[in-house]
PAKOLZA-355018 format. One record per residue (C-alpha): residue number from 1; residue in one letter; x, y, z. Coordinates in steps of 0.2 Angstrom, whole numbers, plus 5000, padded with zeros to 4 digits. Layout:
<num=NUM, residuo=A, px=X, py=Y, pz=Z>
...
END
This chain:
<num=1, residuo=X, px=5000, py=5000, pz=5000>
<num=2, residuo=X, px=5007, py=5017, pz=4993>
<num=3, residuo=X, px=5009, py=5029, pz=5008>
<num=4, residuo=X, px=4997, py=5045, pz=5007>
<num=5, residuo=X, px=4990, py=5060, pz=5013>
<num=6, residuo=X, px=4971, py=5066, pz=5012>
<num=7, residuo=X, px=4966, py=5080, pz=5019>
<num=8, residuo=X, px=4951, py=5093, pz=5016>
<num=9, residuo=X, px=4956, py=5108, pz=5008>
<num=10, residuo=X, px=4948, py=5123, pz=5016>
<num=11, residuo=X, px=4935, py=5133, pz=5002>
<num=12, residuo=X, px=4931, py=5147, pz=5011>
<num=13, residuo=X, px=4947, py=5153, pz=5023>
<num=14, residuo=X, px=4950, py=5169, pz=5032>
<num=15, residuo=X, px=4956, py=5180, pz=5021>
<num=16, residuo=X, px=4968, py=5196, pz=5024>
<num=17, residuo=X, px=4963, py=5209, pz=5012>
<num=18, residuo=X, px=4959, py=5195, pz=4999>
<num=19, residuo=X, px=4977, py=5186, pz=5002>
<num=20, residuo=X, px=4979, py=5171, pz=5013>
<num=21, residuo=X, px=4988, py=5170, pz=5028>
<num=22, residuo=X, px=4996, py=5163, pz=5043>
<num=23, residuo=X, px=5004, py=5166, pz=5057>
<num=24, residuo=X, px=5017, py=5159, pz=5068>
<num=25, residuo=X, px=5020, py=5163, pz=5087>
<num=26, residuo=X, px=5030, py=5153, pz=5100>
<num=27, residuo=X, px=5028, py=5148, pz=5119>
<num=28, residuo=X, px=5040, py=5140, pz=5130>
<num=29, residuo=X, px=5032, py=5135, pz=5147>
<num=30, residuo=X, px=5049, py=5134, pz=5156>
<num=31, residuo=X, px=5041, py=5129, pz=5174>
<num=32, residuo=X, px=5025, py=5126, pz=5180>
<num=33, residuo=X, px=5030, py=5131, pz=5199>
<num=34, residuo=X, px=5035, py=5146, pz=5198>
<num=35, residuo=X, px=5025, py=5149, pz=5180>
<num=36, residuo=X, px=5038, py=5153, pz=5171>
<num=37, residuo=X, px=5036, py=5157, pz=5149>
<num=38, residuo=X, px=5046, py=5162, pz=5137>
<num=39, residuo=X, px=5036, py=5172, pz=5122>
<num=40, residuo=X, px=5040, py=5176, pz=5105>
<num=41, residuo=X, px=5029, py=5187, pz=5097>
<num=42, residuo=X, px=5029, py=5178, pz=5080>
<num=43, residuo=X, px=5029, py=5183, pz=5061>
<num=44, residuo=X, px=5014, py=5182, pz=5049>
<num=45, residuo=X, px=5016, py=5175, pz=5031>
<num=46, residuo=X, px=5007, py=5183, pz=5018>
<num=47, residuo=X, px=5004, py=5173, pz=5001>
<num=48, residuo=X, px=5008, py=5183, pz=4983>
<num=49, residuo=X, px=4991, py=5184, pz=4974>
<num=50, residuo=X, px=4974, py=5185, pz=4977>
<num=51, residuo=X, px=4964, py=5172, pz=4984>
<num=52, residuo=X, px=4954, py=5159, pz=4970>
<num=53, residuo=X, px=4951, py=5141, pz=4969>
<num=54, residuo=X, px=4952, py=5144, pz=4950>
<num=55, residuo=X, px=4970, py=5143, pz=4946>
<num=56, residuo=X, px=4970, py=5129, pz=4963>
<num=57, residuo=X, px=4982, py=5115, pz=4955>
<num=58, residuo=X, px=4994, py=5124, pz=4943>
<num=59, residuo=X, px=5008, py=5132, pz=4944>
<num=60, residuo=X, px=5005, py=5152, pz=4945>
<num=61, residuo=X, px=4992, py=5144, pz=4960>
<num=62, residuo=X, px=5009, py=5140, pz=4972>
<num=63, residuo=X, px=5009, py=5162, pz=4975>
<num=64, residuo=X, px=4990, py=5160, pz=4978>
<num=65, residuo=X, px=4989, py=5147, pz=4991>
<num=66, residuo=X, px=5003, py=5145, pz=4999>
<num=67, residuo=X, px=5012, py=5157, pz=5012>
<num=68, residuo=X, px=5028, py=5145, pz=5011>
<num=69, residuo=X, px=5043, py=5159, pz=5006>
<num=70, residuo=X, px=5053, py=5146, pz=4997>
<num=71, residuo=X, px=5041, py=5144, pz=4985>
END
């Protein structure tokens, strides 16, 4: 059996000013007694073009839907 992935592809996402989007923000919990954390406030990734589903499977579609920078 071939190894796969299947997964739902959203249709509707949230949308930043018609772009998609996502952002990245870390916490370290360094003790729970004391509480101590350690915050980084994060990035956002902002895709190249417009949000469609119309162009969703070729290649001008990579700076549509995905936010990835090494695309």
């Amino acid at each position: 059996m071939e190894k796969s992935v299947i997964q739902r592809y959203m249709p509707n996402p949230l949308l930043y000013k018609g772009k998609k989007f996502d952002f990245r923000s870390y916490m370290f919990i360094a003790c729970m007694n004391p509480f101590t954390v350690f915050f980084n406030e994060g990035y956002v990734r902002v895709s190249l073009s417009d949000y469609t589903l119309e162009n969703y499977g070729t290649a001008d579609g990579k700076v549509t839907h995905l936010t990835n920078n090494s695309v």
